[in-house]
N, C-alpha and C positions, 0 to 999 in steps of 0.2 A: 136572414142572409148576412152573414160577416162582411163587412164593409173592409176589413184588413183580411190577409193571409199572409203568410212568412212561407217562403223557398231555401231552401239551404243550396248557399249555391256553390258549384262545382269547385274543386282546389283547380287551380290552371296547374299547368306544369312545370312553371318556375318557382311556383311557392312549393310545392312538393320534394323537386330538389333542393330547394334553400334549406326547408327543413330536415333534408335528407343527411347533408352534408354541414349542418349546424350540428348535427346530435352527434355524425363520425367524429368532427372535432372534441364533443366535449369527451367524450368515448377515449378516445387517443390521446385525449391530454391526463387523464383521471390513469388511464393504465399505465401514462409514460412514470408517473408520480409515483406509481405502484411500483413500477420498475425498477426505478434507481431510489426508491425509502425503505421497501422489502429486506434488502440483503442490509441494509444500515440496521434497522428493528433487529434482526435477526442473530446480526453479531453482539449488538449492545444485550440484550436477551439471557443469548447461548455462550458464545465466546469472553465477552469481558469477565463473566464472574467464576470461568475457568482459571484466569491469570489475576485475580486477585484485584487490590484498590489500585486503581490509577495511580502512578509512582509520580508526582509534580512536583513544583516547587511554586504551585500558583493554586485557589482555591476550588474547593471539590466541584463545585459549579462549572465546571470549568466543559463539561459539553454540551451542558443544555443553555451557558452563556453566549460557546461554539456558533450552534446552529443559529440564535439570535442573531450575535453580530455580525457573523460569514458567513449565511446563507449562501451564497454564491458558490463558496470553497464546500460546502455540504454536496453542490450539485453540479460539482463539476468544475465550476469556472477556469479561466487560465488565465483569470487578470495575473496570479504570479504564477508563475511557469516551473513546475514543478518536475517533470520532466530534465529538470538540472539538478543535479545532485546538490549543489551550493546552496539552494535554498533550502533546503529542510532543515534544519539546523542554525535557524540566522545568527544567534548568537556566537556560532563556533569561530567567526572568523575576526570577530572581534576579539575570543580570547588566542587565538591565532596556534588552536586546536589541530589547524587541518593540514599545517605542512607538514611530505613527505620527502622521507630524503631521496636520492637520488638513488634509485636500484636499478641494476642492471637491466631486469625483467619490465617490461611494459604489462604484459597480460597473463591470463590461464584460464583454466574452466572449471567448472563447479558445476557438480552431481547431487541433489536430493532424489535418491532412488523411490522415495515414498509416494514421491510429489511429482514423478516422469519427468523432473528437470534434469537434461542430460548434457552433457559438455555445454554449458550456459559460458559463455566469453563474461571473463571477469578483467577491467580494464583498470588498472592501474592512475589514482591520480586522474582521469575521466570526468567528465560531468555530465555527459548526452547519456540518457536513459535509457531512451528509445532504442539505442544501438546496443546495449552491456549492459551487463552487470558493472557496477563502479565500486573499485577499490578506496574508498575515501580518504581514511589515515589508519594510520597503525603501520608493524612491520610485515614482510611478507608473510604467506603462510608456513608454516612449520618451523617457523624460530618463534622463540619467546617474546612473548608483546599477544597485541591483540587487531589482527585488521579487521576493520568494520567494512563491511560491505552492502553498499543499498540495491536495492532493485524494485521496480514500480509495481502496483498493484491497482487494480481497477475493478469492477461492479463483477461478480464473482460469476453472473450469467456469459460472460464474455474470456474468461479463466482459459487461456493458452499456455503451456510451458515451455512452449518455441517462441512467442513471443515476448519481449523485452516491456512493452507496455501491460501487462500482465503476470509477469513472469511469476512473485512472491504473492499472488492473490491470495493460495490456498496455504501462507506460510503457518498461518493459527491452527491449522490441522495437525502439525507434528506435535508430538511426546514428546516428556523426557526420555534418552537412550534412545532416541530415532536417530541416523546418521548421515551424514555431511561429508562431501566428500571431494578434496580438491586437489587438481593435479598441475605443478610446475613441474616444467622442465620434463616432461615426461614422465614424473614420480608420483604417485597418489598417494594421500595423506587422508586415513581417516580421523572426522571429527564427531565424538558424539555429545548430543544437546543434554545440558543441565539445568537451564534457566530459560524462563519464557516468560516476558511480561509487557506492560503497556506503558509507554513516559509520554509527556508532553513534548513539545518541539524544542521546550527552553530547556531540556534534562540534557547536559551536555556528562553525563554522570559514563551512557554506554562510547563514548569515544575515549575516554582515559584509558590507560597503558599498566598491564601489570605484568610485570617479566617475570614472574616467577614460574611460568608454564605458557604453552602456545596453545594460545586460545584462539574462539574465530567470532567474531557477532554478524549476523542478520538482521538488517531493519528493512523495513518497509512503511507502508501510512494507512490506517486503519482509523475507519471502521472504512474495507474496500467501496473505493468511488469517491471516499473525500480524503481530504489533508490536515485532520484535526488532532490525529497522536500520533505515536511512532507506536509500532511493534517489535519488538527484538528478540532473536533466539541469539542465545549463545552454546557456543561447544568448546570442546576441550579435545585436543588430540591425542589421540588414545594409543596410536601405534610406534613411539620412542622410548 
C-alpha cells in the first residue's frame, strides 16, 4: 500500500480567468504589432522598388538606422506632431524655403479621380492637416512655378478619402499619365503625373521653383503609419 498519492487539484476560478485573460493580452498585443508592421513590410517589399533608390543626401542605411533610432516615429508616436505641415521638412525653414507671397486666393480643391479623392480643400499657406490639404510653397496652380502640397497618410487598413488624416495614404498607387485635378476660382486645371519617387525629410530638392511650365507636386510620409521619407508625385499641366 503506497504510503503517498498525488491529487491533481482543481484550477479555482480566478486562476482560470487570470490565464484567460493573460493569453487575450499576449494575443492582442502580437496581432496589434501585426497590424501596424504588416502594411510597413508590405510597402518596403512591393512599393519602394517600384520608384526606384531612395533619392537622400544621407547614407543608404538610412531606414533600417530609421527604425533603430525612432522606433517611436515607426509606431506612431506624436512626440513631434506631424499633423503640422512645418515639420516635415525641418530644414526648409532654415533655408527660408517656405515663404509665400501674398495671393489673393486663400483656398481650392483638388480631385484624384483614381483615388475617390474629390473636392479635397486645399489651404493655402496652412499647417493643420487634420483639417486640409496644405498648400506649402510655390505659386498658385496653373501659373508657372510649382506648389507643393502635403497631405497626411496613415496605416492603409484605416484609408479614407474624405478624411484629411488619411487623405494621400493610397498616393503610391497612381502611374504615370494618372491625373490630378484642381480647381480655383471655379476653373479646373488638369494635371498629369510624370514622376514618382521616395526622398528623405532633408531632400529639400521637391520644394524648389521651375518656371518654365506649371507644374504641381504631392508629398505625403511613407512607408503609411510612420514619418521616415517623403513620397512625391509630380504633374505637369496639360490643358494651356
Amino acid at each position: 500500500m503506497p504510503l503517498y498519492y498525488y491529487a491533481r487539484k482543481k484550477s479555482s476560478a480566478t486562476g482560470t480567468i487570470t490565464r484567460i485573460i493573460s493569453f487575450l493580452c499576449i494575443f492582442s498585443g502580437i496581432s496589434l504589432l501585426i497590424w501596424v508592421l504588416f502594411p510597413i513590410l508590405i510597402f518596403e517589399i512591393f512599393y519602394s522598388p517600384k520608384f526606384g533608390v531612395l533619392v537622400q543626401p544621407v547614407p543608404g542605411t538610412f531606414f533600417t538606422d530609421s527604425i533603430v533610432n525612432n522606433l517611436p516615429q515607426v509606431l506612431g508616436s506624436q512626440s513631434i506632431d506631424y499633423t503640422k505641415a512645418s515639420v516635415w521638412f525641418p530644414k526648409a525653414s532654415n533655408l527660408k524655403l517656405t515663404a509665400l507671397p501674398a495671393f489673393s486666393i486663400t483656398s481650392y480643391t483638388l480631385d484624384i479621380p483614381k483615388l475617390g479623392i474629390e473636392k479635397a480643400l486645399v489651404m493655402v499657406g496652412g499647417d493643420d492637416l487634420t483639417k486640409s490639404l496644405i498648400h506649402f510653397t510655390g505659386s498658385l496652380p496653373a501659373n508657372n512655378g510649382n506648389p507643393v502640397i502635403f497631405g497626411h497618410s496613415t496605416l492603409l487598413w484605416l484609408y479614407n478619402p474624405q478624411d484629411y488624416k488619411s487623405i494621400f495614404s493610397r498616393l503610391p498607387d497612381l502611374n504615370k499619365d494618372d491625373n490630378i485635378q484642381v480647381t480655383v476660382d471655379n476653373i479646373t486645371y488638369y494635371y498629369k503625373v510624370f514622376e514618382m519617387k521616395i526622398i528623405s525629410p532633408d531632400n529639400l530638392s521637391v520644394l524648389e521653383q521651375n518656371n518654365d511650365h506649371a507644374y504641381i507636386t504631392l508629398v505625403t510620409c511613407v512607408p503609411q503609419g510612420t514619418y521616415l521619407k517623403r513620397f512625391i508625385v509630380r504633374g505637369r499641366l496639360e490643358n494651356i
